[in-house]
N, C-alpha and C positions, 0 to 999 in steps of 0.2 A: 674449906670443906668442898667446894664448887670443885677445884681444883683437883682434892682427891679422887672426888667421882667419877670426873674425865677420866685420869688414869687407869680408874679401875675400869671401864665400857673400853680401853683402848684394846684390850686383847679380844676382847668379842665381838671389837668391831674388825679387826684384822681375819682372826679364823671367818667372820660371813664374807667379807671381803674374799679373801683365798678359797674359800667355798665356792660362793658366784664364780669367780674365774676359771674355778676347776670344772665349773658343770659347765660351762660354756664351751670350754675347751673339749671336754667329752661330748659334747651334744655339736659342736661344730665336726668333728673328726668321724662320729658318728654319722652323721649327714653326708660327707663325704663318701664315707666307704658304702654309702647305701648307693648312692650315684656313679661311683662305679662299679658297681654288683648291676647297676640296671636297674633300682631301684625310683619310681616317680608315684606319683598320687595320684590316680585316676579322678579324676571327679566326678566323674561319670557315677560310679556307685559310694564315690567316699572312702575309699579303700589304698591301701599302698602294698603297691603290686613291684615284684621285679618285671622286667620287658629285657628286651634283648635289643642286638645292635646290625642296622644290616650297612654292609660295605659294599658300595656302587664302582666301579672303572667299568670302562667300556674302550674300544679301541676303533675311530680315533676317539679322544674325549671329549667335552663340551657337551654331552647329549644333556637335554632335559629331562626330570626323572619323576615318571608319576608314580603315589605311591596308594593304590585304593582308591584311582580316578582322581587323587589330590597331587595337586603339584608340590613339589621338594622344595625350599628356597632355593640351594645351588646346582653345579651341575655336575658330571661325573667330570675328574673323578671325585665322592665326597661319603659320607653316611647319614645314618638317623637314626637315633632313640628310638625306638617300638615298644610299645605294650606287647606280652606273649600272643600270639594269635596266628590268622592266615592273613597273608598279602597277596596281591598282585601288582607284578612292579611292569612298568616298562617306562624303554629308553626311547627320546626321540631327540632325530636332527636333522636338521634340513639336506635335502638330496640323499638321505639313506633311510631303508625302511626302518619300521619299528621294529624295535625289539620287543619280547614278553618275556616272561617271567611268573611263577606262583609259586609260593615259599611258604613255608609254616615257621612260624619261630617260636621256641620253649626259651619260658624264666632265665635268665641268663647266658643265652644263644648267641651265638655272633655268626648271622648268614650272612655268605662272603657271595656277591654275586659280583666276583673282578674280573670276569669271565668273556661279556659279551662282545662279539665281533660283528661290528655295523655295517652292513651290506650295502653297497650303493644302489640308488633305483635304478640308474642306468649302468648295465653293463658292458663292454664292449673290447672282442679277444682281440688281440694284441702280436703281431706275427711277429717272431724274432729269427729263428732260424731254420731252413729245410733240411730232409734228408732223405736221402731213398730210401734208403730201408733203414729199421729200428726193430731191437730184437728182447730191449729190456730195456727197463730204469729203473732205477733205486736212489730215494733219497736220504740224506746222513742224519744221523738224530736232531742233529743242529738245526738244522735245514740251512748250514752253508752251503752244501752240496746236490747235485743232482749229478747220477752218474749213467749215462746215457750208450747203451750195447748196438754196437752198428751195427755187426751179423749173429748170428748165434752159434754159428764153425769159425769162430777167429776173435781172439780173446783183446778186441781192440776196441779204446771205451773213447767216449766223449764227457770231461769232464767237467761241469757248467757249475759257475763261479756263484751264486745267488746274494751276495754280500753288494747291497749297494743296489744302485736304479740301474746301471749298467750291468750286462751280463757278460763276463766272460770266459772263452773255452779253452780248454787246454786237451790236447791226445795223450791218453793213458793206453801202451802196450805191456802184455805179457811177456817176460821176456821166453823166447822158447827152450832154454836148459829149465823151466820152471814146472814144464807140464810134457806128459809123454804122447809121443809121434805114434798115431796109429798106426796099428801094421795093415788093418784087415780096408779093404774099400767104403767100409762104412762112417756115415759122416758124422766126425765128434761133436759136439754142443758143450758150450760154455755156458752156466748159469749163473748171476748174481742173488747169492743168497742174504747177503748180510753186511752192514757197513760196521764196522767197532765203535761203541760208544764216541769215542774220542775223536774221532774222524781220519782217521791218521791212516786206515787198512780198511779193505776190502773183502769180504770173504766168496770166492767162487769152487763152484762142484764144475768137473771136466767129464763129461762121459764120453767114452770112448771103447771100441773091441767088447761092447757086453759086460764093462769094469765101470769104476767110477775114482776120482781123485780128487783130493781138496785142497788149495793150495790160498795163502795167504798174498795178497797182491797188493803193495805200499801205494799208497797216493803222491811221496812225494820223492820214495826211491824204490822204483821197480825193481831196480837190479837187486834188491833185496827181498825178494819176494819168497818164499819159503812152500814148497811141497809138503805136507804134513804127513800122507803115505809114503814117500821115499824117504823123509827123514826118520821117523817113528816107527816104521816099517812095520802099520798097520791099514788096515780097511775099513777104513769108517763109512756109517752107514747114517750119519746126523753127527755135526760137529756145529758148537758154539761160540761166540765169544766168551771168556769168562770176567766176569767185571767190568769195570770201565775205560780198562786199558786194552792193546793188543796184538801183547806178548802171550798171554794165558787164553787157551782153548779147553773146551770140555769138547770131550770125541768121545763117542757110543759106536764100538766094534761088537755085532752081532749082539751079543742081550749084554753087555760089560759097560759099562761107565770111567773113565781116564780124565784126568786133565794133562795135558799137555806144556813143556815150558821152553817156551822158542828163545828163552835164552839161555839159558842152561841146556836147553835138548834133552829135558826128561822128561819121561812117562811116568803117570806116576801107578801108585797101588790102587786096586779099583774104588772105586769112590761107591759103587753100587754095582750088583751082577742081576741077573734073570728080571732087566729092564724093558717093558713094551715102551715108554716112552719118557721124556724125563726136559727139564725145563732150570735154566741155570738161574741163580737165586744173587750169588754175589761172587766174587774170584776164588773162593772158595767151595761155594755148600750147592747143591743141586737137590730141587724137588722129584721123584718119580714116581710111574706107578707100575707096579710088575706083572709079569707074564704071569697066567695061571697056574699055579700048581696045588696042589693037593684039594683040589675044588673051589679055592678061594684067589683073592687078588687082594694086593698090599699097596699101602699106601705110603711116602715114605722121602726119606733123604738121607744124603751121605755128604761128607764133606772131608778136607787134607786132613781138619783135626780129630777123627774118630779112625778108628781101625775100622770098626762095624759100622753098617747101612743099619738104620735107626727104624723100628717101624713106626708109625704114627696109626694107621689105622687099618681095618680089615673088612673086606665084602667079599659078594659071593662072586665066584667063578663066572658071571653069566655073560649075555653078550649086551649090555645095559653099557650106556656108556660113563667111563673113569675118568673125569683128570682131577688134576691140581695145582695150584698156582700158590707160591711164599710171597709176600711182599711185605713191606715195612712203611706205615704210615704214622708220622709223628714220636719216633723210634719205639714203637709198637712192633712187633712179629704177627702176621697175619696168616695163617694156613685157610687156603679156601677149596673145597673138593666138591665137583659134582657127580652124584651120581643119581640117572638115571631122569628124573624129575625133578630132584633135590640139591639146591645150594647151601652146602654145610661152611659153615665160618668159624674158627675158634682165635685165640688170641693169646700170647706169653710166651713164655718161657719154653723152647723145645725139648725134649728127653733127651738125657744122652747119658749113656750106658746106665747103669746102675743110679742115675739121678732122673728121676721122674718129670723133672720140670714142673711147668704150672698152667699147660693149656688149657682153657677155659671157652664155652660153649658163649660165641657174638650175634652169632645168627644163622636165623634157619629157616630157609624160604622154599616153596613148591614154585618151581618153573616151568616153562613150556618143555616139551621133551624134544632130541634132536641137540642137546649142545655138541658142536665139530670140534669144539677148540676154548680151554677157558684160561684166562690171558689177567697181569694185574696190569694199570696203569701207569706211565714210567714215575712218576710221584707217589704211587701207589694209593692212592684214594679211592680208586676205583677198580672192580672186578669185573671184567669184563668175559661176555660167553657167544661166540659165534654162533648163530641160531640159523636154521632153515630159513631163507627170505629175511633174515633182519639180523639183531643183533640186540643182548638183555647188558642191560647195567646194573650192579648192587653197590650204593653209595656208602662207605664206610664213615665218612659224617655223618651225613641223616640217616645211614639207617635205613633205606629207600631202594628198592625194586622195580627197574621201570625194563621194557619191553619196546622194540622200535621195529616197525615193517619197512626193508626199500622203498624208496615210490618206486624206483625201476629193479625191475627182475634181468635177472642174467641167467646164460647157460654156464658161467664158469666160476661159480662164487670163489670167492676170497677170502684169506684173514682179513680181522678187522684192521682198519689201520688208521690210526690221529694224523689228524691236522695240526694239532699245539696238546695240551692238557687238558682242554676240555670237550675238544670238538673231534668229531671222526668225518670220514670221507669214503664217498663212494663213486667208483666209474659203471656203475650197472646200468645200462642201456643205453652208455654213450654218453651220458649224462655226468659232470662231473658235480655233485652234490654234496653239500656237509650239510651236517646234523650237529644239535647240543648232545652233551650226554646222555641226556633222556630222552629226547628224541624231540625236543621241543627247536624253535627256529631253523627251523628245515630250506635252505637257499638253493637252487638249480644256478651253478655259476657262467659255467661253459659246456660246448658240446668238446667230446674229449673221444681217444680211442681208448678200448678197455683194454686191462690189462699191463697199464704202465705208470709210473710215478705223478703223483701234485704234489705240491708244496708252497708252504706260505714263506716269502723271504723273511730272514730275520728282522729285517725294520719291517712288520708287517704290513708291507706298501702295494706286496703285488700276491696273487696266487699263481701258481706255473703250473701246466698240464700238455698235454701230447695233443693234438690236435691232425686230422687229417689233409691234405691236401694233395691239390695235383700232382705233384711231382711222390708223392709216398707221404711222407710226414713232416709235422713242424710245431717246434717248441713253440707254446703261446703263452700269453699271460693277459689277468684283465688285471687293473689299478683296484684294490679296495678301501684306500684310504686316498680321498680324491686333495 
């Protein structure tokens, strides 16, 4: 009978059995996914909170990393757990200044601070090479290159190697069936407008006789160098790279939009007409905003795959300043437009003909007034607006609005221009200075002459800038990573 009884408790001792196991296994996986949702137990009030996760590198690494005056266990590069809140972070390490930082983090957040570049306390410029005269430089998106203009009536470059501790030069000429022989006494000028994503071509404006001409100029075969006005047997008055190759230009002849195809040698259908100004998006599609007519101004893009310029939006006629910027952050579509005082941000899907899309209202901020020029970041993260004396950021992660004064003023302001993806640079007052994107860790590196290229080498070991000296000029550099 003993016997029986066993038998009959052995299935309900099985199902409690596989019960236990099963809640275990749910309440183990459970726990997990809470821990990686960001989820911990305050003890603080008794409560189970998600927190968010923040990412430390710095360049060089090793820094130590306080987080709210507390120290980190490791050192960059590394992270930490957070409860949601505000922080203050900085980096420290021997013979470079500190870094700071203040960050907010929401429920589930991961603030990426991989950003920071450590500034040595001592600095000290670095002469590499002289030259009598210097008429321009431009560096390559890469920053393998720096391309250095000896006169500004003669289309002969200096082309500076930045790969590696050792700098090396090479002479880049035009070749002369490439640009047209002034007829009248008046002296031509060469200008360096633009390098092509890919580093591969050069893009220079020739003006001459009261005309103007754009010719594409190879880095590593000049004799292939291509006229755009003699070929296309147009007058462009703004011409782009298009994409990241280049082969494909977008050229803007009097209010018309074209791209250009330097392999084939076609023009194509307009891509957009009655254009004030206009800004390339991808090898395809271009942002614009148009001349006034009928009392109003358009907001807008065209691209190879529509017949019709698309419009996106409409203001009034006034003299209030227009622009707009397309970019793509985390394969999102960003349209951002300022007008006048206002940064307008939407986000989706674009209209195209009879398909409405699905543009959607991101954000929408009151700015300082005066934007010259509003630009995305090559990652597209960030929205950048050339401002009188400074320059505004709008962070499409956070969400965030920030505003930055030069320390030094110039008679001759600038576009904005990067240093990497987070940092920008300024030569206002002789001064060659970076700035975070917000305007925060503000460094004076060198004295520099304005109006000519920096660059940080690609193993970010050195910064490079124009430097005066006796004899005219001279390429310098300080070490930032000692």
């Amino acid at each position: 009978m003993n016997n029986h009884a066993s038998q009959q408790s052995r299935p309900w001792m099985r199902v409690a059995i596989y019960s236990f196991m099963t809640l275990c296994v749910v309440t183990i996986v459970s726990i997990l996914v809470l821990v990686i949702l960001g989820y911990s137990f305050n003890r603080q009030d008794g409560k189970l909170e998600q927190g968010g996760l923040l990412q430390f590198a710095s360049r060089p690494t090793g820094a130590a990393v306080w987080i709210n005056e507390d120290p980190h266990s490791s050192r960059t590069n590394t992270k930490a757990a957070v409860v949601a809140g505000n922080y203050n972070i900085r980096f420290e390490r021997d013979g470079y200044r500190t870094w700071r930082k203040s960050i907010a983090i929401t429920p589930g957040q991961i603030g990426w601070l991989s950003y920071a570049r450590l500034i040595p306390e001592e600095l000290t410029p670095q002469p590499l090479r002289e030259f009598e005269s210097l008429a321009g430089a431009l560096t390559s998106p890469q920053r393998n290159w720096m391309l250095l203009q000896l006169t500004g009536n003669q289309p002969v470059f200096e082309v500076v190697n930045l790969q590696g501790d050792a700098v090396r030069y090479s002479t880049l000429s035009l070749p002369e069936e490439s640009y047209t022989t002034p007829v009248t006494a008046a002296p031509q000028q060469f200008h360096i407008e633009a390098w092509s994503y890919d580093e591969a071509a050069i893009l220079l404006r020739h003006s001459y006789d009261d005309k103007q001409e754009w010719i594409v100029l190879y880095r590593n075969a000049p004799e292939r160098s291509v006229n755009i006005n003699a070929l296309f047997a147009v007058a462009p008055n703004h011409v782009e790279f298009a994409g990241k190759g280049n082969r494909l230009l977008f050229v803007q002849a009097d209010d018309v939009v074209r791209r250009v195809n330097l392999d084939d040698q076609t023009l194509s259908r307009p891509l957009a007409s009655e254009v004030a100004s206009f800004s390339g998006y991808d090898d395809k599609m271009i942002a614009y905003v148009s001349l006034p007519k009928d009392d109003k101004r358009t907001v807008g893009y065209g691209t190879i795959d529509l017949v019709d310029q698309q419009i996106l939006s409409t203001y009034p006629a006034d003299d209030k300043p227009l622009h707009v910027a397309m970019s793509e952050y985390f394969n999102r579509r960003y349209v951002s437009v300022v007008h006048d005082d206002m940064l307008m941000i939407e986000r989706g899907r674009l209209p195209q003909g009879d398909n409405k899309g699905d543009m959607r209202h991101f954000a929408q901020v009151k700015i300082a007034e005066g934007t010259s020029r509003l630009s995305a970041s090559t990652k597209g993260r960030f929205v950048a607006m050339d401002m009188p004396g400074g320059y505004a950021m709008y962070d499409l992660e956070l969400k965030k609005y920030d505003k930055t004064a030069w320390t030094y003023s110039s008679d001759s302001p600038r576009p904005l221009r990067w240093l990497d993806d987070y940092i920008v640079w300024s030569d206002n007052g002789g001064q060659l200075r970076i700035y975070d994107f917000d305007g925060a860790n503000q460094y004076t590196l060198m004295p520099v002459v304005e109006g000519f290229a920096a660059a940080v080498s690609p193993n970010d070991k050195f910064i490079y800038g124009v430097t005066a000296s006796d004899k005219g000029f001279e390429l310098s550099r300080v070490q930032l990573i000692q």
